[in-house]
C-alpha positions in Angstrom: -4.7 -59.8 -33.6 -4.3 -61.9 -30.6 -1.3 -61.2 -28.1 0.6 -64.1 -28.8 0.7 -63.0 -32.6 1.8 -59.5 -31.2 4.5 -60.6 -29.4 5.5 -63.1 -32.2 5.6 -59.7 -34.1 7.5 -57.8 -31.7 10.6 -60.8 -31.0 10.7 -61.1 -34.8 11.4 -57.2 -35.0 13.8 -57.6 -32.3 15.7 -60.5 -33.5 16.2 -58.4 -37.2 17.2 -55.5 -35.6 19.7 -56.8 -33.3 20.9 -59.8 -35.8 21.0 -56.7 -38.8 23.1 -54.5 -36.2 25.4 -57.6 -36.0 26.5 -57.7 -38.9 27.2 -54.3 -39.1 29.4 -54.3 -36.4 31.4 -56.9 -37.0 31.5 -56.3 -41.4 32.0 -52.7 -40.8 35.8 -52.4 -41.2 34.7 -54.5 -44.4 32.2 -51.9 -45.6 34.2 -48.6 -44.9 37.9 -50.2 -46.7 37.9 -51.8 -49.9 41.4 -52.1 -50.8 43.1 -52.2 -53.9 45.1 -55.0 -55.1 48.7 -54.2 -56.2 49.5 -52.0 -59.3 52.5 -54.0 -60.8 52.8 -50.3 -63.4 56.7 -49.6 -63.5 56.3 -46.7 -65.5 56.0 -44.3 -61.8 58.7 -45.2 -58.8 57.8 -46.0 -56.0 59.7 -46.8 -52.2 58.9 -48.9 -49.4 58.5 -47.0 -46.3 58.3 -49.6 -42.9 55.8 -48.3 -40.6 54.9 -50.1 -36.9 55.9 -53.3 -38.6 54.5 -52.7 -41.7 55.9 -51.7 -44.8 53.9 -49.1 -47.5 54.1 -49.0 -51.1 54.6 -45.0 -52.2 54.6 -43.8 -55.7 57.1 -41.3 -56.1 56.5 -38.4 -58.9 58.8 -35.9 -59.7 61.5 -37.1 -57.7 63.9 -34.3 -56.5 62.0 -31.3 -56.5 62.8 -29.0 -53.1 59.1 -28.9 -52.3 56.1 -31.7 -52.0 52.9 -33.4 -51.6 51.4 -36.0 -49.7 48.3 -37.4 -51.2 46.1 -39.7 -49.4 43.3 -41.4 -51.2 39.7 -42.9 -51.4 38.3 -46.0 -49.5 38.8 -47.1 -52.9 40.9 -45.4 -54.8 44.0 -46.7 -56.9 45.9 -44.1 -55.9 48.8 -44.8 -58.7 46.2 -43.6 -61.4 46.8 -39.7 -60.5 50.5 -39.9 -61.1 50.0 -38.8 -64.1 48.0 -35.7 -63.8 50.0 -35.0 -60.8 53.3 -34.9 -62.4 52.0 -32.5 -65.4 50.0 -30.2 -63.2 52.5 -29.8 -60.4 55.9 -30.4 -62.1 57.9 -28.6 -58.8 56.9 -30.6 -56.5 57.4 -34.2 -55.6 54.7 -36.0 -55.2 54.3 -38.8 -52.5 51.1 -41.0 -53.4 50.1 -43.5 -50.8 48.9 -46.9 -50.2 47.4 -47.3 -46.9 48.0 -50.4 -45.1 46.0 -53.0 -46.8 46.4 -51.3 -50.3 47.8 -51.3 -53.1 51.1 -53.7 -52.4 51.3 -52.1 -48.6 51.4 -55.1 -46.1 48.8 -54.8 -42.9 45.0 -54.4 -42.5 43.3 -50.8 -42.7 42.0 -49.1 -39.3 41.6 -45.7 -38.7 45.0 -45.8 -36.0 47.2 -47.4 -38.7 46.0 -45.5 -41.1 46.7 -42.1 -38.7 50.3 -43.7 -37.6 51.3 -44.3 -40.9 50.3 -40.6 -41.9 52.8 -39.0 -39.5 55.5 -41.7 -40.2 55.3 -40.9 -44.2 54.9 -37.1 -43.2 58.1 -37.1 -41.0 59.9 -38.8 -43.4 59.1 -36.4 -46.3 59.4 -33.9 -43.8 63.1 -34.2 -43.8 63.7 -34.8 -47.2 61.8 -31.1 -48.6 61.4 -27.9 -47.5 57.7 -27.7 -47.8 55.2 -30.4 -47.2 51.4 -29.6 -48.6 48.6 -32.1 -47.9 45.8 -33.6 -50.2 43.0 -36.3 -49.3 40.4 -37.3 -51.0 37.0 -38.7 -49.1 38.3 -41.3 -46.7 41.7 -39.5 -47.2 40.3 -36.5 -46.1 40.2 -37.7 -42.5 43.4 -38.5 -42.7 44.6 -35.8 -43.7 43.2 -33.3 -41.3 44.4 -35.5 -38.6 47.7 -35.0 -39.9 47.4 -31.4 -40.5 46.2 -31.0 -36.7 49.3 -33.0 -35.3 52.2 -31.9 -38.0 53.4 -28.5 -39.7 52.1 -29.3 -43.4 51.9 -26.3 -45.2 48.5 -26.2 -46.7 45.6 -28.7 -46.5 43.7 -29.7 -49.6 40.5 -32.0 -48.5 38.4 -33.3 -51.4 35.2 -34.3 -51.1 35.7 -34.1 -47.4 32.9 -35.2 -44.7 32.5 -34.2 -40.7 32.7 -37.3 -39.2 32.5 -41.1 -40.2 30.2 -41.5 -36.7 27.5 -38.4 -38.3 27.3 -40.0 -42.0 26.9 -43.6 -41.1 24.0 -41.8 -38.3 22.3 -40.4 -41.6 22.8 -44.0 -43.1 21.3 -46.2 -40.1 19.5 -43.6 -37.6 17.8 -46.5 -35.6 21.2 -47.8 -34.5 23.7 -46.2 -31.8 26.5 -45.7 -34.2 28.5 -44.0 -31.9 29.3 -46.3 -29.8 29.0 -49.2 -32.7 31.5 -47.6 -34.6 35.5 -48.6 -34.2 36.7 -45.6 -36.2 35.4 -42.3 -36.7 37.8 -40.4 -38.3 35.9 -37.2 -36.1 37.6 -34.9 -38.5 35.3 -32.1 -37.0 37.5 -32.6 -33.5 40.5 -32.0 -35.5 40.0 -29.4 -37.8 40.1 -26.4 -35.0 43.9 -27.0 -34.0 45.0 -26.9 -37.8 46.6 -23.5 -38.7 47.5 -23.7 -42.3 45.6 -22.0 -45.3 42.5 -24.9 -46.3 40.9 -25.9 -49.4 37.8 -27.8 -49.7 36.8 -29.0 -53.3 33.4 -29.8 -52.9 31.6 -32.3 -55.8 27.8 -30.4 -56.2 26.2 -33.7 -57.2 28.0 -36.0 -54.4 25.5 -38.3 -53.1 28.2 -40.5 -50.5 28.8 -37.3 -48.7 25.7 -34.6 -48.1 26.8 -31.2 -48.7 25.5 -31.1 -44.8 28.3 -32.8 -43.7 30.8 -30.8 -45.1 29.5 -27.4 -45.0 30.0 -28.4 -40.7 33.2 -29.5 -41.4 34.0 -26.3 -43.3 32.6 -23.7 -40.4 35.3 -26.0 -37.6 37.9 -24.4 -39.3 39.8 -21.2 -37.9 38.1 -18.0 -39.8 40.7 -16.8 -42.7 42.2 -20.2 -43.2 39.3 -21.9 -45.0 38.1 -21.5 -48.8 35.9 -23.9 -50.5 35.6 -24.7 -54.2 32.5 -26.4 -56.0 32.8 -28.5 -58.6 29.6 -27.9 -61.0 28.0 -30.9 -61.9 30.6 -33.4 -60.3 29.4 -36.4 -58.3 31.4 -38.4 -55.4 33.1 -40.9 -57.9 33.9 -38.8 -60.6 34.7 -35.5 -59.5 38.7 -35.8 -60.6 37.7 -36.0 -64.6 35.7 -32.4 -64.5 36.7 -29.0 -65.6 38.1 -27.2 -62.5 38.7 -29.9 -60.5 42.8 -30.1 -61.1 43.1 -26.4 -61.1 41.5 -26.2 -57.6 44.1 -28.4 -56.1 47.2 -27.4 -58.3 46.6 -23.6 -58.2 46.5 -23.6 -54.2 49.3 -25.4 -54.0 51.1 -23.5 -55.7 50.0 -20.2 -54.4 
């Protein structure tokens, strides 16, 4: 093979690799949010809660009730659809679902720092309504919701399907690229998890194949010693984990306690 061929080679490379890493930069808010469209259901309430100059859609179960939860979903997820379950496995507690920015009927674009600001606006303002606040998020909500945990006095933490760091799976996803500093947000729960000091649960799905056991199992060991417990799901993948046996009785049980 002659040099010029070699070097025709070698540009071509370059020019896929950098033009490939293009579009992953700029389509990567694309990739990691795939919002909802709204839910017109009137069969569960919901509020508005105005946020930074945005205003969120929040289902609303169980209204009344002296204690609560905050549940933050899936990249995703229609978070409406676990009203339902929520209301019949955890009939004392009000239950706040939430439609991040971008979802669901809630005005804005999703970014990791609206999505974190709106967490501690909805937080504050359930906060003062109930005595008790727990916490539930589910894959991309689980970053979310350890952020919150590590900023606010929730009073348990319930992470589902829960991952280290955004910047260590997409790594495992494209390890030729420097996702680090590609990335725009990380959602590094692995930095947070250390400063929260409430009793954690981690329901773990044994088949998931979004989120290595790998990347949990560091995310589990970050937490303070005595605090953390984690519950495996038999036979559960990523997706689907909510419809198997176990799965509800994991969350409801420990927030119950």
């Amino acid at each position: 093979m002659g040099r010029s061929r070699l070097i025709g080679f070698f540009a071509l490379g370059c020019a896929v690799y950098v033009g490939f890493g293009a579009v992953l930069f700029v389509g990567q808010r694309s990739m990691m949010y795939l919002p909802v469209a709204d839910n017109p259901a009137d069969d569960i309430p919901h509020e508005r809660m105005a946020v930074g100059g945005e205003s969120l859609k929040v289902w609303v179960v169980n209204g009344g009730a002296e204690d609560a939860v905050i549940y933050f979903g899936g990249n995703a997820e229609d978070v409406y659809y676990n009203g339902d379950v929520f209301r019949d496995r955890l009939p004392g507690r009000t239950v706040y679902l939430v439609n991040y920015r971008g979802y669901g009927g809630s005005s804005g674009r999703p970014t990791q720092q609206g999505l974190f600001d709106d967490a501690l606006a909805v937080f504050d303002r359930v906060a003062a309504r109930h005595r008790r606040v727990a916490v539930v998020g589910r894959s991309l909500g689980s970053g979310v919701a350890t952020f919150l945990a590590s900023r606010r006095g929730v009073e348990r933490l319930v992470l589902v399907t829960a991952y280290d760091s955004a910047v260590a799976v997409a790594r495992r996803l494209y390890p030729v690229y420097p996702v680090r500093w590609m990335l725009k947000d990380g959602y590094d729960s692995l930095a947070y998890a250390p400063a929260v000091q409430v009793p954690v649960r981690v329901i773990t799905a044994a088949r998931d194949n979004v989120i290595p056991r790998e990347h949990t199992r560091r995310l589990v060991r970050a937490f303070r010693d005595g605090l953390i417990d984690e519950v495996v799901i038999a036979g559960a993948g990523h997706n689907d984990i909510a419809a198997h046996a176990g799965y509800w009785d994991a969350i409801a049980a420990f927030v119950r306690h």
